[in-house]
C-alpha positions in Angstrom: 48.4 -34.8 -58.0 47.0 -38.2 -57.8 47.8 -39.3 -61.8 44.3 -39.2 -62.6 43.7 -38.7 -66.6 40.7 -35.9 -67.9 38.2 -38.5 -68.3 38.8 -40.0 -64.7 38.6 -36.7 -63.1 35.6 -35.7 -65.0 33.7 -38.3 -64.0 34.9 -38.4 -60.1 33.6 -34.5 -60.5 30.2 -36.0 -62.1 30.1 -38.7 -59.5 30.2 -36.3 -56.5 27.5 -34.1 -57.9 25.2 -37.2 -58.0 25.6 -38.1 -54.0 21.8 -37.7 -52.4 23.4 -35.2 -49.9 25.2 -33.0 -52.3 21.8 -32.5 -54.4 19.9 -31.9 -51.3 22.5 -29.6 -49.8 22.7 -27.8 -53.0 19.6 -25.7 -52.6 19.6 -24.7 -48.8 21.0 -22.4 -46.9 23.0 -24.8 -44.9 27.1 -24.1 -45.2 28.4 -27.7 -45.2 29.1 -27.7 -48.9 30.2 -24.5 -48.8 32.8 -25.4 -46.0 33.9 -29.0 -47.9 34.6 -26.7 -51.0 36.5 -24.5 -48.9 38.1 -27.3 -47.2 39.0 -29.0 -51.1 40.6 -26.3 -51.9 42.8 -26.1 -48.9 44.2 -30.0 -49.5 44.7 -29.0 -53.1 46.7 -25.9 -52.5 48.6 -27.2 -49.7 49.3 -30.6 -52.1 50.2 -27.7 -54.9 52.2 -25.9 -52.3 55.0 -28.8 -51.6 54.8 -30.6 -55.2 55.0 -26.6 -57.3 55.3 -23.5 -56.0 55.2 -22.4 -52.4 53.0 -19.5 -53.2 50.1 -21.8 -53.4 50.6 -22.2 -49.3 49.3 -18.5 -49.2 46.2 -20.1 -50.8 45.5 -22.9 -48.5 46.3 -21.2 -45.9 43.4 -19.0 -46.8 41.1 -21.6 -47.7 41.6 -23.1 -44.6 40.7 -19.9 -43.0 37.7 -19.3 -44.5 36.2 -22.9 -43.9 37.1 -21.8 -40.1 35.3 -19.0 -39.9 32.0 -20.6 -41.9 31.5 -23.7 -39.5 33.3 -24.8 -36.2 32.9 -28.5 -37.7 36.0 -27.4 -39.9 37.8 -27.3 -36.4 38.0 -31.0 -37.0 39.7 -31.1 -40.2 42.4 -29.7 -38.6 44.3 -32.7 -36.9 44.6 -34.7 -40.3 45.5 -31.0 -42.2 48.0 -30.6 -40.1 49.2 -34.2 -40.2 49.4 -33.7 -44.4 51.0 -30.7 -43.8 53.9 -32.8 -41.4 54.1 -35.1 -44.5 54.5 -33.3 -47.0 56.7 -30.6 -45.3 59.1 -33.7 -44.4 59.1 -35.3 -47.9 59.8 -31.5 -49.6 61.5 -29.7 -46.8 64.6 -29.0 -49.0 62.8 -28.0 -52.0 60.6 -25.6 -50.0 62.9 -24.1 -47.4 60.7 -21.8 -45.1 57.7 -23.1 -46.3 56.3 -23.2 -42.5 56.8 -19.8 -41.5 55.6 -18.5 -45.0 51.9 -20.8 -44.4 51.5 -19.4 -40.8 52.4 -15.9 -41.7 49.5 -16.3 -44.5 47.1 -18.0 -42.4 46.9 -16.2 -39.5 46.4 -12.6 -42.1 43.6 -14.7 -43.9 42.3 -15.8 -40.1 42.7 -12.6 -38.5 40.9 -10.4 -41.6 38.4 -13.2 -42.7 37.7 -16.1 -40.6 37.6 -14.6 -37.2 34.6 -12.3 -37.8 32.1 -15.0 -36.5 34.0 -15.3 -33.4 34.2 -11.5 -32.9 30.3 -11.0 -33.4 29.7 -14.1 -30.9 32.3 -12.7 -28.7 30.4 -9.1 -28.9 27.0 -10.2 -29.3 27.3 -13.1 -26.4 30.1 -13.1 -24.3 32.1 -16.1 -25.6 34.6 -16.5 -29.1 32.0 -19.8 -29.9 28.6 -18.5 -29.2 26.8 -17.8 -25.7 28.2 -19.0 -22.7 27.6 -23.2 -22.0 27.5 -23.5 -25.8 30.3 -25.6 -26.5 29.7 -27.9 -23.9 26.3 -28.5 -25.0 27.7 -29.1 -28.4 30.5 -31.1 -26.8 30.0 -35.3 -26.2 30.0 -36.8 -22.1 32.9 -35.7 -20.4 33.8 -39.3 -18.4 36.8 -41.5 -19.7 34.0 -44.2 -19.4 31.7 -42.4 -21.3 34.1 -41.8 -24.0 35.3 -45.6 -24.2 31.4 -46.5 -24.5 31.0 -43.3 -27.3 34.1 -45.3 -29.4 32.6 -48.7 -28.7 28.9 -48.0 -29.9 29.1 -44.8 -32.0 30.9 -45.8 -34.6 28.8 -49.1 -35.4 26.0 -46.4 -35.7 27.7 -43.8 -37.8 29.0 -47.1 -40.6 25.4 -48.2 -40.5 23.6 -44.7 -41.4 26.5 -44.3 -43.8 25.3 -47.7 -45.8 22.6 -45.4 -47.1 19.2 -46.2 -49.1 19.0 -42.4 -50.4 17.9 -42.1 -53.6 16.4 -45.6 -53.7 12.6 -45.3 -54.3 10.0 -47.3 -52.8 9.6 -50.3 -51.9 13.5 -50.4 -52.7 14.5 -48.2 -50.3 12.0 -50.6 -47.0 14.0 -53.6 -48.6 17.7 -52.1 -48.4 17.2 -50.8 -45.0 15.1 -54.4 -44.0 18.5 -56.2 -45.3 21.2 -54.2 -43.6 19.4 -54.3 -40.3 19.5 -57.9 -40.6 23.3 -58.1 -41.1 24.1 -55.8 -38.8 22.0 -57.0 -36.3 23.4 -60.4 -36.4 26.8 -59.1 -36.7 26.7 -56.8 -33.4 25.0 -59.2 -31.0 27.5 -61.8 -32.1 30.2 -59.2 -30.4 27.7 -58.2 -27.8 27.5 -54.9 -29.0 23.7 -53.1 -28.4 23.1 -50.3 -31.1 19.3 -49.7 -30.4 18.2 -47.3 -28.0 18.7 -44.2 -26.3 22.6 -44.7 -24.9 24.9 -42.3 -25.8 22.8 -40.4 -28.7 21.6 -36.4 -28.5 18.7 -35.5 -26.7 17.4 -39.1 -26.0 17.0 -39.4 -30.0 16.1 -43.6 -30.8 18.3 -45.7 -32.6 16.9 -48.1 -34.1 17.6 -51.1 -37.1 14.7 -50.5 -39.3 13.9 -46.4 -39.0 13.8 -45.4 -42.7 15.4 -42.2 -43.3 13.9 -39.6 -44.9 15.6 -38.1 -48.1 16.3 -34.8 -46.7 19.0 -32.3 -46.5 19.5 -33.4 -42.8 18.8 -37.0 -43.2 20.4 -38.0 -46.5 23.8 -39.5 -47.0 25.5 -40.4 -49.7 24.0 -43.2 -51.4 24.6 -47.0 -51.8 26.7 -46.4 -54.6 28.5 -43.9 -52.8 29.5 -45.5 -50.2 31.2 -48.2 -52.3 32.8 -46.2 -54.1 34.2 -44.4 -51.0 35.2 -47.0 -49.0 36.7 -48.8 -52.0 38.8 -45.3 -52.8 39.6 -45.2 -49.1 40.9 -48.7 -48.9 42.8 -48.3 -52.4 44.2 -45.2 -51.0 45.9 -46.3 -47.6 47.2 -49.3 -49.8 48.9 -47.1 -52.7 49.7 -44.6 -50.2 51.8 -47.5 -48.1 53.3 -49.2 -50.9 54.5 -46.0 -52.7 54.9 -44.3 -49.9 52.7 -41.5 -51.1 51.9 -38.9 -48.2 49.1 -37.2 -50.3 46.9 -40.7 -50.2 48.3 -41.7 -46.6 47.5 -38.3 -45.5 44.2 -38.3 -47.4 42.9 -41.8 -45.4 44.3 -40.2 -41.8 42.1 -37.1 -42.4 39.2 -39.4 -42.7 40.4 -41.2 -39.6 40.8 -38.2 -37.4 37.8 -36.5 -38.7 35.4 -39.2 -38.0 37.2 -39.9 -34.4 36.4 -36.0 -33.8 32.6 -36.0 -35.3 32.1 -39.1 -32.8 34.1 -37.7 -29.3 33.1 -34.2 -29.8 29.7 -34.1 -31.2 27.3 -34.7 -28.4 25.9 -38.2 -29.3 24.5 -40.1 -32.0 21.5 -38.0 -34.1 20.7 -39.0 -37.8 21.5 -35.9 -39.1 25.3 -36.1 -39.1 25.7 -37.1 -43.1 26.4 -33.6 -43.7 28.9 -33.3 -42.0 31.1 -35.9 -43.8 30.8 -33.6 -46.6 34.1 -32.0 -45.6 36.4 -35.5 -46.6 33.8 -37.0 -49.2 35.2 -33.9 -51.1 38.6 -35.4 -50.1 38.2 -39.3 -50.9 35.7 -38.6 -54.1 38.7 -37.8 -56.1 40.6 -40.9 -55.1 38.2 -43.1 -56.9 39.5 -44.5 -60.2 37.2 -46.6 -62.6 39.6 -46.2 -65.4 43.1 -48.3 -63.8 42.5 -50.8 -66.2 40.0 -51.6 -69.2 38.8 -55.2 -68.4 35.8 -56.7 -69.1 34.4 -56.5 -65.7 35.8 -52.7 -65.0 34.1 -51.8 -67.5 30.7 -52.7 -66.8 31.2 -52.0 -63.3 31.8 -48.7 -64.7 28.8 -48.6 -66.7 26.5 -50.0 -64.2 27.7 -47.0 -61.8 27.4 -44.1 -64.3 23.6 -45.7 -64.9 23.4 -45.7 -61.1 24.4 -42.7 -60.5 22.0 -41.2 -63.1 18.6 -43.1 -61.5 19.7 -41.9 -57.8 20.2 -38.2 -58.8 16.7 -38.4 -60.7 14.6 -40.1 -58.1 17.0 -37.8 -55.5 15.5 -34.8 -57.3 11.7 -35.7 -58.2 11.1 -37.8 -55.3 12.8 -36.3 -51.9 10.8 -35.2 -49.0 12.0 -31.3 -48.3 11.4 -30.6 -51.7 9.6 -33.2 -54.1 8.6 -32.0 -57.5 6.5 -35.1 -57.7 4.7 -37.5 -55.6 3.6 -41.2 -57.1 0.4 -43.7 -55.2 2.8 -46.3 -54.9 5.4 -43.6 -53.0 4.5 -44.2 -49.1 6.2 -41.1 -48.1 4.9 -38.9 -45.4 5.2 -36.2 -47.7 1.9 -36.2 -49.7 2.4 -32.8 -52.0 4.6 -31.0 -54.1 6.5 -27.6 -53.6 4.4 -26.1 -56.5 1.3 -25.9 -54.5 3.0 -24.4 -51.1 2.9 -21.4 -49.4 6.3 -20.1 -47.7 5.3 -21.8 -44.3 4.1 -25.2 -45.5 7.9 -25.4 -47.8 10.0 -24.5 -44.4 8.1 -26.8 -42.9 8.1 -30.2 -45.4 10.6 -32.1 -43.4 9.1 -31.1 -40.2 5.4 -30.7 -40.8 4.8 -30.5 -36.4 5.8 -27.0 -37.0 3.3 -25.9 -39.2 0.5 -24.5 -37.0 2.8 -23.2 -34.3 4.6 -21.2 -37.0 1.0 -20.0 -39.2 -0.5 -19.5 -35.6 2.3 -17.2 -34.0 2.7 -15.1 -37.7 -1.2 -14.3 -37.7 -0.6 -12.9 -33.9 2.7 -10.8 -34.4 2.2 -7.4 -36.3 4.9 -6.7 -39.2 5.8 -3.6 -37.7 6.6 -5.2 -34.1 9.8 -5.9 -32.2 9.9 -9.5 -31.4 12.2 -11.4 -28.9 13.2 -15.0 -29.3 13.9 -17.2 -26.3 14.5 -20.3 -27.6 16.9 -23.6 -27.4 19.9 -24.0 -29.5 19.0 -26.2 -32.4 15.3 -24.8 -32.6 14.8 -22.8 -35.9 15.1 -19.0 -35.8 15.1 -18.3 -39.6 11.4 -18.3 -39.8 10.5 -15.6 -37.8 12.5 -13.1 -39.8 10.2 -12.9 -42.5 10.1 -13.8 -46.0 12.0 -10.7 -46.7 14.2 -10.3 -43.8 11.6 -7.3 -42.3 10.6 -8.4 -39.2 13.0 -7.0 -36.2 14.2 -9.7 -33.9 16.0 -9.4 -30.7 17.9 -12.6 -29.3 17.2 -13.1 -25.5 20.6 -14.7 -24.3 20.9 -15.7 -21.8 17.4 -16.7 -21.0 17.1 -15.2 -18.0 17.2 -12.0 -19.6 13.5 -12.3 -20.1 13.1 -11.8 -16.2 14.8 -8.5 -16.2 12.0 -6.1 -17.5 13.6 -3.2 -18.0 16.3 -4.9 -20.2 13.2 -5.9 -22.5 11.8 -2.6 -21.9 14.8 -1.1 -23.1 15.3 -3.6 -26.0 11.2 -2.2 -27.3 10.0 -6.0 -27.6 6.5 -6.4 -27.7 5.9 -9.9 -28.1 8.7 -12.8 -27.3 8.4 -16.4 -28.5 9.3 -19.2 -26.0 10.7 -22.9 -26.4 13.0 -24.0 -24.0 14.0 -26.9 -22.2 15.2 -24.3 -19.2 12.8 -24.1 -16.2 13.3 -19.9 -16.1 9.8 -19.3 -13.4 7.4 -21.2 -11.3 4.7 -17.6 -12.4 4.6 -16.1 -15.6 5.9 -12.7 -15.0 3.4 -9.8 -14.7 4.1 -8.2 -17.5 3.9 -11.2 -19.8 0.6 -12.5 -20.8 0.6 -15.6 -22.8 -1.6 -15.2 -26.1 -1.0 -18.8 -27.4 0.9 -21.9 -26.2 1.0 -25.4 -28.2 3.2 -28.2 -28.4 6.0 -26.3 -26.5 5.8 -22.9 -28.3 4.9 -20.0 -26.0 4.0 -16.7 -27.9 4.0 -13.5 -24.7 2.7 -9.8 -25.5 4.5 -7.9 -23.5 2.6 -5.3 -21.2 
């Protein structure tokens, strides 16, 4: 599709597989590379579709589908999908006579039997097709037109500047990469005027700040210094070609990213540092538009080499030296991680890249009985996946909405006997009667219930 030879493609495939946030992603249970490989296979089928046969429509349409019902991020694929699609339907429409109807037809069987399941359970389970009622908008950025000229003036500047990423650099490396591009941007925003440290417009009052160090974590990692040169190279490269050979596949390709990242920064709610993973979805898209074999100069080819050798040292130091799961810890390694995941119990691994959750976590799990019924009420964001046990046994009933917990028959009815608290939402001035706390730290409540 894009004229790339074996060895080219081969080594765009290596490439990808090398990014910090692919090799940290690749061993959780986190569904963001699961959603870009859905989401490569859609732009491939849906290229396939106009350029071969139209049966290969039937195929992105259910690709697209699936990525749908996985994640609601894929929602914000969408606008640049369906921008390709325009291209390409315009460019092929007399080759492929019908080919609309024949992809909606598809889509909405693939939608209807596959991807919609999530929203039915939320829909059942909590009232709403996207999870409990208030969800979305929680989820959603600040509502004001001002706010939302302020989220496009600031936002992005923070987005480009995690995305200039020190992960898989090892230390001191890693304190000197971050030390240099604070500098530069630094200088750069204040000569527009342009304040990126702080609290404005970010999620739940997270900091922003030049010289935080981010920790090589599936949540925290992006996709490397060489990965972003690559990328934005690619990107660049692509939007050109695509322009001067009027090529809707690479002009398409380079919109996507456009209207992706505008959706990530309106309709995610604020800046946090964990939003890498997210830009999985079109990685997976501009990763194969990389070419280090146009030409076979002098420099091209060391610029190749130096990036293979690149490549390698980042996916090794990714691998032995990360924080959520490090095989190996070195003296000269100032990590806040000081041990390896050979030595761990099941509570201190969950708990590498957020070690403030340790004793809450052992504490409440020496208080609950196996055999008991427990009841979470607890913010969206804070982690429920614990609590089930390390082999799924322990029952647990979701209170939603929170104010469920006041109505004691409904949690006499449900059998709960003990409910675990953290919430923002003020739900009682008096612990109900028939609660009785049994251990509270550092916002985690843990109730028997009378």
């Amino acid at each position: 599709l894009l004229n790339r030879s074996i060895k080219s493609s081969f080594l765009n495939a290596l490439i990808f597989l090398t990014y910090p946030i692919v090799i940290m992603q690749g061993t959780t249970a986190q569904t963001d590379l699961v959603v870009a490989s859905l989401i490569a296979c859609a732009f491939y089928f849906l290229a396939m579709g106009f350029r071969s046969e139209k049966k290969y429509l039937a195929l992105s349409g259910l690709a697209i589908a699936l990525a749908l019902g996985s994640k609601q991020t894929a929602f914000f694929i969408l606008p640049g999908y369906l921008l390709l699609f325009i291209f390409l339907w315009a460019k092929n429409r007399g080759k492929h006579p019908g080919a609309l109807g024949y992809f909606l037809v598809f889509f909405l069987v693939f939608f209807l039997a596959f991807g919609s399941l999530t929203y039915i359970m939320n829909y059942l389970h909590f009232g709403g097709f996207f999870g409990p009622p208030g969800a979305v908008e929680s989820q959603s950025a600040f509502l004001t037109i001002q706010d939302k000229l302020e989220t496009l003036r600031i936002n992005p500047h923070r987005l480009l500047y995690n995305a200039v990423d020190p992960s898989g650099l090892p230390y001191p490396m890693k304190n000197y990469f971050v030390k240099a591009k604070a500098i530069l941007f630094s200088n750069f925003m204040s000569y527009f005027h342009i304040e990126l440290e702080g609290t404005t417009l970010t999620q739940n009052q997270t900091n922003f700040s030049y010289l935080t160090v981010p920790h090589l974590t599936e949540d925290e990692a992006w996709f490397g210094p060489l990965g972003f040169v690559l990328m934005s190279i690619a990107l660049l490269a692509g939007l050109v070609n695509g322009i001067r050979k009027k090529d809707p596949l690479r002009f398409g390709l380079f919109l996507t990213t456009l209207a992706y990242t505008l959706c990530i920064i309106m309709f995610r709610p604020g800046w946090d540092p964990y939003q890498g993973r997210y830009f999985l979805s079109i990685a997976v898209l501009i990763t194969p538009l990389i070419n280090l074999y146009f030409s076979d100069t002098k420099f091209l080819r060391f610029f190749r080499y130096a990036s293979v050798v690149m490549a390698v040292f980042i996916t090794l130091t990714t691998h032995l030296l990360n924080e959520a799961k490090p095989v190996a810890v070195f003296k000269n390694n100032p990590s806040l991680i000081r041990e390896t995941i050979w030595n761990l119990d099941r509570v201190d691994k969950m708990t590498l890249p957020n070690r403030s959750l340790r004793d809450p976590l052992r504490s409440i799990f020496s208080l609950v009985p196996e055999d008991s019924v427990l009841g979470l009420c607890i913010d969206t964001g804070v982690w429920d996946y614990p609590f089930f046990g390390e082999d799924f046994s322990q029952q647990i009933v979701p209170i939603n909405p929170k104010e469920m917990i006041l109505n004691q028959n409904w949690v006499s009815q449900n059998e709960i006997d003990y409910i675990v608290m953290n919430t923002n939402t003020d739900l009682w001035e008096n612990t109900p009667p028939y609660l009785e706390i049994i251990y509270d730290y550092g916002g985690w409540i843990l109730f028997s219930v009378k």
